[in-house]
N, C-alpha and C positions, 0 to 999 in steps of 0.2 A: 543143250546148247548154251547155258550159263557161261558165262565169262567173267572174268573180273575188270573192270574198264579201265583198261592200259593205257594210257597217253604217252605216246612215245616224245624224246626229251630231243626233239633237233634243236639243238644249240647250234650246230656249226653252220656257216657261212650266213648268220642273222646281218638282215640290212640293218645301216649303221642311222641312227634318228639323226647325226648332226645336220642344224640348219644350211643350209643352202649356200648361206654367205660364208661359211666354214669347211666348206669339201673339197678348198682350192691350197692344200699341205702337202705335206711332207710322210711317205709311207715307210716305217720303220727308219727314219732320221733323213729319209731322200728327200729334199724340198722340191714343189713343182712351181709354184711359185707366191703363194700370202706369207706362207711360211707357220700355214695352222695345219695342225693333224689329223691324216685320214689312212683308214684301214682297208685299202682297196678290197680285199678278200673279203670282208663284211658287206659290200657290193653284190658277191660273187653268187646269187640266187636268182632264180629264174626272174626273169625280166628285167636284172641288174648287169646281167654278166658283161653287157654293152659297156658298159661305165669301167667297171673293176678293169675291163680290157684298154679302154682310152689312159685308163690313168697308169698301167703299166707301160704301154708303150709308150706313151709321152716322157715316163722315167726313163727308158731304152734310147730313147731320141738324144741324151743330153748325156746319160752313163751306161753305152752301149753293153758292159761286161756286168750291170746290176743283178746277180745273180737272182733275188727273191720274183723279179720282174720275171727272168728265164724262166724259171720254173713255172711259178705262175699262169706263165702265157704256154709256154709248152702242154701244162697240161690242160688247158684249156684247149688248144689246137687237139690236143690227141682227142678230146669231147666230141667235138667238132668234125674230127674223121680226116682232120690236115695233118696227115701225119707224116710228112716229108717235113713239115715246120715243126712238129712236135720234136721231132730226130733231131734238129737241128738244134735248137732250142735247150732242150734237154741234155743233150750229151754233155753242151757245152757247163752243164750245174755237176755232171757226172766227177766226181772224183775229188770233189771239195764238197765242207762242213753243211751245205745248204742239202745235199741229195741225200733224202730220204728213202726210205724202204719201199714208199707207194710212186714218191717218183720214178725210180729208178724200174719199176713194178711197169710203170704209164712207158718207159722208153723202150721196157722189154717187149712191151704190144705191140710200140709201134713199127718196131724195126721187123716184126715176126707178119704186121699186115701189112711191110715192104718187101717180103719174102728171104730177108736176111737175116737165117734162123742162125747163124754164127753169133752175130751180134745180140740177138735177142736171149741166147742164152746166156752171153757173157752179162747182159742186165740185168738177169733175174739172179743169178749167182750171186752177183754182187747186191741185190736187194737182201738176197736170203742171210747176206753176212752181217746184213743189219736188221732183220726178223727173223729169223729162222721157222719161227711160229707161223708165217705168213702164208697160209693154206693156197691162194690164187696162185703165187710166185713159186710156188712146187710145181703146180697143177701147168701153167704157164713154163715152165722149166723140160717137165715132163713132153709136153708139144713139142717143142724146138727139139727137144732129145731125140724122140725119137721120128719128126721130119730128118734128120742128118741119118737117121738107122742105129743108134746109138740104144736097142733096145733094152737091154740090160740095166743102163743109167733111167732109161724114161720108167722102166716096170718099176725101178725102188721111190721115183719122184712122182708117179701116180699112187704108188701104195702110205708114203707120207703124206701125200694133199687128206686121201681117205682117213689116214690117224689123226689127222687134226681137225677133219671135216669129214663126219660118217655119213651124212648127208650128202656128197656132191656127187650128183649124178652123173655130169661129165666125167670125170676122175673115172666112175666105172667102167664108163664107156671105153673110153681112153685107155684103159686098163686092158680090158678084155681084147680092143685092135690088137694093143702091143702083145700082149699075148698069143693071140691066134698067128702073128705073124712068126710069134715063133717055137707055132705047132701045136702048144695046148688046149687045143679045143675043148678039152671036160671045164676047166680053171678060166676059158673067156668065154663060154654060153652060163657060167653063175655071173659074171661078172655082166654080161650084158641084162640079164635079169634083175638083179639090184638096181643097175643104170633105169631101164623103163619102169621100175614099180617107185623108184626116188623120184624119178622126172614125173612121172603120176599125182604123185603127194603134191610136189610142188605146183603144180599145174590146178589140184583140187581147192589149194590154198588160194591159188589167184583166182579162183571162180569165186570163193566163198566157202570155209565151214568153220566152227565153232570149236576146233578140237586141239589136243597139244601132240606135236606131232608124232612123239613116242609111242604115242597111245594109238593116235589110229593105224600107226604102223604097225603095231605088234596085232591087232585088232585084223589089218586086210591079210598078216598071214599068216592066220588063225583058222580066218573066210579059207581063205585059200587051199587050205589042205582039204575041205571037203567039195570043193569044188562042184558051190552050188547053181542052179538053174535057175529056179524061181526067189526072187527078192522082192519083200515089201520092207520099204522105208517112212516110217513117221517122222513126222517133220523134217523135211529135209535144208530147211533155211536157203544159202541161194545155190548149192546144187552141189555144193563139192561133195559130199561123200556119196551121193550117187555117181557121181561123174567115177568116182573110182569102182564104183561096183559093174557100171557096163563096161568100163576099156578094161579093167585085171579080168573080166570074167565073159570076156567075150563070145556066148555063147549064145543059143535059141531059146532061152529062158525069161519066164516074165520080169521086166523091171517096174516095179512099182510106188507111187510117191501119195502118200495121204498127207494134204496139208490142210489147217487150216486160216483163210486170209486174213492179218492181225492176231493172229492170233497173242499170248502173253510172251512165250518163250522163241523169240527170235522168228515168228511169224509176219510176212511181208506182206505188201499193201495187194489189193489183186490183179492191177496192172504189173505188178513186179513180178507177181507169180505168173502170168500170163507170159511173160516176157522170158521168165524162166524158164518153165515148162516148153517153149520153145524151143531154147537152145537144148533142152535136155532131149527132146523128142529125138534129136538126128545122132546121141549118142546109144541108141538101140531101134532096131528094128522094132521091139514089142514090148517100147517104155508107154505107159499110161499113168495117168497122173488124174489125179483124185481131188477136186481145190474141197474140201466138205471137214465135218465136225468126224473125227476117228470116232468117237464114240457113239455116234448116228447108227442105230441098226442097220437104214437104207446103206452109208458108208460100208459098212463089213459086206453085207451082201453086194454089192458093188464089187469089191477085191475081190468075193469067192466067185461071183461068175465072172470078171477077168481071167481069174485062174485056170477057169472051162476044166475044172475037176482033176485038175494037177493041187497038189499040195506045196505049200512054201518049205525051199528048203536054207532061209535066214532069213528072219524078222528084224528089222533094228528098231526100236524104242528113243525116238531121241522127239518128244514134241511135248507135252503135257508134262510137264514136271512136278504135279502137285499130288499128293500122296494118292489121292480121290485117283486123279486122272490117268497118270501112269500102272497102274494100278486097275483101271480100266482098260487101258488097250493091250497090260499083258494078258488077265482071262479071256477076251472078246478073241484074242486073233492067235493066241497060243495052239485054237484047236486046229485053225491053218496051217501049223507047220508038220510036219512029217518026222516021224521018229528017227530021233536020230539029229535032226535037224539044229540049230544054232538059233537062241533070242538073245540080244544084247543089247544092254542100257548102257547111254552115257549121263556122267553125271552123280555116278554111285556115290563119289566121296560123300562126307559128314561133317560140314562146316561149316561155320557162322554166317560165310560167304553164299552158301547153299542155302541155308534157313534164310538170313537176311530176302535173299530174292524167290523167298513162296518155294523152293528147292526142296524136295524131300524124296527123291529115288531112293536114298541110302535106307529109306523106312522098311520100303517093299523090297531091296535086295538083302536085308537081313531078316526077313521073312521066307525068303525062298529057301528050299531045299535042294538038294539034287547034285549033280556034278558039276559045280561054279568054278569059274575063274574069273580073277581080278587082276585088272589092268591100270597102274599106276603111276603115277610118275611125278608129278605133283603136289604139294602138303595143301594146296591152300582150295585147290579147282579141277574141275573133271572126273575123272575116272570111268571106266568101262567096265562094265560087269557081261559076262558071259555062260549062259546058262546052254546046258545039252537035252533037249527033251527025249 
């Protein structure tokens, strides 16, 4: 569960420090009335947007055609869910130097959630002649396509959203409707299968897990082809990659969680694990959860009679990362899997970033023998190792 600590860069729409006595200007050369300078849009962040909105419409009040104000306030209204005002707003920026690609993107919503899929696609077209790139505005294209029956044009604008975004789940979805509607049922049930195991990932992500998504993807279908029953999971941090092992694997098979509370490597407090283990209980009928020390003997005897004399058929290793430790719960609970069976580490890579934080899986994964596979994707963080017993 190592990570490298990301701090993501929101720059855009920072509230603006000018004092008080200074926010009574002029927004891109518009005077309101001091005739000092203000950038409403640096306003435009939660608990600001009241403001950025006064000082554009107070522009509208005096130069009702000030296009940066339209746009502005249009996409603001479309935020908002006003989107008869958005329509309105918008159009009017439509077809001159101010309308951009995400505007134009924001008019094609709106008009598509006034049910004027005519209009919404002439938006998006015209968005796309100024992004082409713009994976939503295919996707968003593709909808209105084929609400009109236009299935042909929608199949080639869901299959462009997917080449510029292999990730978007709707897009698959979307894909596979258009599809079935027009007969292919072999070509829209893969299609709808991508859709729920994409919409899955992402789902695991909003719960919580430590992973890069390439990797647990190639990783759940890997799982997948053996189509296992019984799972124990170490460490599971706050639940996503178990969350994806009860919903892809929907079966009468045990799910399993060994944590322990505080632990060093992305181990929670034990109210958060309580809290956890909650939500995880109603994603199986025969989830059990383990809050104790994996290398505790009482701990493994605990798992085996959970098991009630079934054998695991996939282990994940993802808690202890320290040569000593990892290294311990693979002998201790290897004997629990079933031949044939799947162990896998995350965390295998070999780098500074690993070593710096006590990281040493990559020790014990070049110590194993056997039939391995390695799952990569990143130079700096991660990796997945996957062993066959």
């Amino acid at each position: 569960m190592v990570s490298p600590k990301i701090t993501a860069d929101r720059t855009a729409l920072q509230r603006s420090r000018t004092p008080k006595s200074e926010t009574s200007g002029m927004v891109h050369g518009s005077r309101i009335d001091s005739g000092c300078e203000i950038n409403p849009t640096a306003t435009a962040v939660p608990g600001h947007m009241h403001l950025a909105r006064e000082i554009y419409e107070h522009i509208l009040s005096t130069q009702p055609d000030h296009l940066e104000s339209l746009k502005e306030l249009g996409q603001m209204d479309f935020e908002e869910g006003d989107f008869p005002q958005a329509i309105e707003r918008l159009s009017q920026v439509m077809g001159t130097p101010m309308a951009d690609a995400e505007c134009l993107h924001r008019l094609g919503q709106a008009y598509a959630a006034q049910g004027d899929t005519s209009s919404a696609e002439a938006a998006q077209r015209r968005a796309l002649e100024l992004d082409p790139q713009m994976a939503a505005a295919h996707f968003d294209l593709g909808v209105s396509l084929r609400q009109q029956n236009k299935l042909g044009e929608a199949t080639a604008s869901f299959q462009q959203t997917l080449r510029l975004d292999q990730n978007h789940g709707g897009a698959f979805h979307q894909l596979g409707s258009t599809l079935e509607q027009q007969g292919n049922i072999d070509q829209a049930l893969v299609c709808y299968q991508e859709a729920r195991l994409k919409e899955l990932i992402d789902a695991a992500f909003e719960i919580g897990m430590l992973q890069i998504r390439s990797e647990i993807e190639a990783l759940v279908r890997t799982v997948l082809i053996t189509a296992p029953r019984n799972i124990l999971e170490i460490g599971s941090h706050r639940g996503g990659t178990m969350y994806l092992w009860c919903k892809l694997l929907e079966n009468s098979g045990h799910r399993i969680t060994v944590d322990l509370p505080g632990g060093d490597f992305g181990g929670l407090a034990v109210e958060d694990i309580e809290s956890r283990n909650a939500m995880m209980s109603g994603w199986s009928e025969n989830f059990s959860a383990i809050n104790a020390d994996s290398h505790a003997v009482s701990t493994y005897e605990t798992v085996r009679e959970t098991l009630d004399g079934e054998q695991l058929d996939f282990l994940f290793i993802d808690g202890d990362h320290t040569y000593e430790g990892v290294k311990l719960d693979f002998f201790m609970y290897k004997n629990l899997v079933r031949e044939g069976g799947l162990i896998a580490f995350h965390d295998i890579k070999d780098t500074q970033l690993h070593r710096d934080q006590n990281c040493h899986v990559a020790r014990l994964w070049g110590e194993l023998s056997g039939d391995k596979m390695q799952i990569q994707s990143d130079a700096q963080w991660g990796g997945i190792g996957v062993i066959q017993c």
